[in-house]
N, C-alpha and C positions, 0 to 999 in steps of 0.2 A: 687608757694609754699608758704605757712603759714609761716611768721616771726617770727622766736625764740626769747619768750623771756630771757630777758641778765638783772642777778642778780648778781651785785658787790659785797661781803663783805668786812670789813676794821675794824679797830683795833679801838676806839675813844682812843683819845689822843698819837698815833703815826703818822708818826714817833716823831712829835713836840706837845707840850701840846694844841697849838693852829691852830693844820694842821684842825680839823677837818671840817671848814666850807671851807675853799677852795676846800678840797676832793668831798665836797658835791657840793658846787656851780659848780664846772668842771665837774663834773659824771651827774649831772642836764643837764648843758647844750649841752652834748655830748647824752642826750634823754636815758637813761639807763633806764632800767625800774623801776626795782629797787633795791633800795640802801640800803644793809644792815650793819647795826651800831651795830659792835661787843661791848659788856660791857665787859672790862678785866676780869681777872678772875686767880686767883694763882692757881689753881687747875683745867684747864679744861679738861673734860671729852674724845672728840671727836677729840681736836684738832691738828695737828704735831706741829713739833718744830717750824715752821717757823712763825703760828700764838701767840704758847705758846710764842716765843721770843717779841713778838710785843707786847703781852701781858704784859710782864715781863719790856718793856722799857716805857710802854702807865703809869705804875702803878709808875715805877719809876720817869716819868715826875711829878706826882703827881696828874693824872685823879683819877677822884672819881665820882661816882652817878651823885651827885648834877649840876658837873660840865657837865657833858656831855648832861644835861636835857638842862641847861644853854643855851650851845652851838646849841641845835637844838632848842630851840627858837629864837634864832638870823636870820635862814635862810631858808624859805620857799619853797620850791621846786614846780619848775611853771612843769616841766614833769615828774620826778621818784616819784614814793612812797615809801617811807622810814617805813624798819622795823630796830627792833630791833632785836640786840639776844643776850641772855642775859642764864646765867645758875642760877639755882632754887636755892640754897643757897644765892646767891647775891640781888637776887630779896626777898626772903624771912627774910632776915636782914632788910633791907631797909623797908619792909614793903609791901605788895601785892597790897592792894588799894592804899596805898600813889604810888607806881611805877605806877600803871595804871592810876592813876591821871594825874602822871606828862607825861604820852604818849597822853592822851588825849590834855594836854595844848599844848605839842608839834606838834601834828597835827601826834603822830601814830597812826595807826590802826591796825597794826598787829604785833605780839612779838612773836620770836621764845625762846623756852625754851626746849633745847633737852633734857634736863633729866627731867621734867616735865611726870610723865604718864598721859594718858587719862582721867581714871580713877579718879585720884587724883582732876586733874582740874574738873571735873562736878562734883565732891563730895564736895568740896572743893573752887574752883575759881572762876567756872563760873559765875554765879552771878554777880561779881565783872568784871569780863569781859566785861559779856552787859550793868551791870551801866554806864560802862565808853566807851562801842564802840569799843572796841578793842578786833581781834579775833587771837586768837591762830596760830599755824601754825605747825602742827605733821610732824615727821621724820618716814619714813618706808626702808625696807631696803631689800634686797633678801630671807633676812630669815623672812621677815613678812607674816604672812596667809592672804590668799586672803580676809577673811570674815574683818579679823582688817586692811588691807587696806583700804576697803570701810568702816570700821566703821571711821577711824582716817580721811579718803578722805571727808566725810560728817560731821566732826567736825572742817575741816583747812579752812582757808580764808586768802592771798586771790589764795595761791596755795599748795600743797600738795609735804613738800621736799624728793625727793627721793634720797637716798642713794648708788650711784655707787655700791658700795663693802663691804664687813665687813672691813675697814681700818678705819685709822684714817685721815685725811685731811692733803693734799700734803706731803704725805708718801712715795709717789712713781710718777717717772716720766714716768709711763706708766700707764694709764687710761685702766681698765680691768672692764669690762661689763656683766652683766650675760645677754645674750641674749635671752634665755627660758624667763626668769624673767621679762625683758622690753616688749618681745612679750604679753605675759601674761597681765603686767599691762595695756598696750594699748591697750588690748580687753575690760575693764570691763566698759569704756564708764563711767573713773568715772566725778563729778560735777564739779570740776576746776583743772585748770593746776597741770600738773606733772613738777617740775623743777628738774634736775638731777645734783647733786652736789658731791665732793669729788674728786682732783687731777684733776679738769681739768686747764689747764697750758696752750692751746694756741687755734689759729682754729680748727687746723685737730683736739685734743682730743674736743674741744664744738661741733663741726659737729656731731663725734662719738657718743658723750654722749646725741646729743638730735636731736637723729634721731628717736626713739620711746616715747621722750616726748615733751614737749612744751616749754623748755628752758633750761637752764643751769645759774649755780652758781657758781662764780669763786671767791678764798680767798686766797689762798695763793702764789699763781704768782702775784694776784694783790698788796698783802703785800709786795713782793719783789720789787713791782716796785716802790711804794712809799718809799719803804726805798734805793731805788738805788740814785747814785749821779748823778747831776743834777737838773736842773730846776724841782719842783714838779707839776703843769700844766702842763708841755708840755712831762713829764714823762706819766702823766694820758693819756693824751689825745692819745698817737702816740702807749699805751697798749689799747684803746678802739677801737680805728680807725683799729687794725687790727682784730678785732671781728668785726667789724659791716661795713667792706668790701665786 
């Protein structure tokens, strides 16, 4: 059977202003694929309380932009690929080319921006996109048409995030599926991976969640875990180790 791949998310600047390279060095060396680098954010859009909370203490440490660019210059990852994700107001203060600048010095390639439309960015970003190497990465979801699946599937790189449910992210400790919808997306033979994200929380929901795609996205069990007491390594690693048993 085909290897799932296994996309971390994580808060920059939680639980500690300076967890973020240890996060990344442990998730590296435990072979994740990859590693996504949440930008705080006071306002976000998709997220539940458990990452807005992360959010809210990442902000209060006093993480900023600049700092987190910092930080992932510090520490190169020899196996995951590191995106980001970041929401459009944030990225849009800061500066569009100056943030894709600083992904490129940082060695990202790929930036998730869920409130971002399509639209917007090839009218608008893309440009600025391939000056700097770095490509996008669209959200679709049950209620998306098949035709803007494959339109948004032929603009994401270097996987195509799919949306569990109409919720919001670890809103619910029960992982609910539309299975019409995953059969469906698995017929269309689209260009790269399908990763299926929202409330997945241990094995049995990752099993569930990407058995009609190519991986899963985990954010909010993983946030719990780093913010649980104890050792933060050996927190990460014995939360990975039961994914990739």
């Amino acid at each position: 059977m085909k290897r799932k791949l296994l996309n971390i998310y994580f808060t920059a600047g939680y639980p500690k202003l300076d967890s973020t390279i240890e996060i990344l060095k442990t998730l590296d060396e435990a072979e994740v694929d990859f590693i996504e680098v949440g930008i705080p954010y006071s306002d976000p859009l998709a997220d539940g309380p458990t990452i807005q909370e992360s959010s809210h203490r990442a902000l209060k440490n006093g993480i900023n932009i600049e700092t987190i660019f910092g930080q992932l210059r510090r520490y190169k990852c020899s196996f995951s690929e590191l995106i980001i994700m970041a929401y459009y107001n944030s990225v849009l203060t800061f500066g569009m080319g100056r943030f894709l600048k600083e992904c490129k010095e940082a060695g990202i390639k790929s930036l998730i921006i869920p409130d971002l439309p399509l639209e917007e960015y090839q009218v608008r970003h893309q440009a600025d996109f391939l000056r700097y190497g770095v490509s996008p990465v669209f959200l679709v979801s049950p209620s998306t048409e098949t035709e803007r699946i494959e339109l948004l599937a032929n603009n994401s790189q270097p996987f195509l995030y799919v949306v569990s449910s109409s919720s919001t992210t670890g809103t619910s400790s029960k992982l609910e599926i539309d299975r019409e919808f995953f059969e469906n997306l698995n017929a269309l033979d689209l260009p790269v991976p399908c990763l299926t994200g929202f409330n997945i929380s241990d094995k049995e929901s990752f099993e569930r969640a990407t058995k009609f795609t190519d991986g899963g996205i985990i954010g909010s069990a993983f946030i719990r875990c780093i913010g649980a007491q104890g050792n933060l390594k050996s927190n990460i690693q014995t939360f990975i180790s039961n994914f990739k048993s």
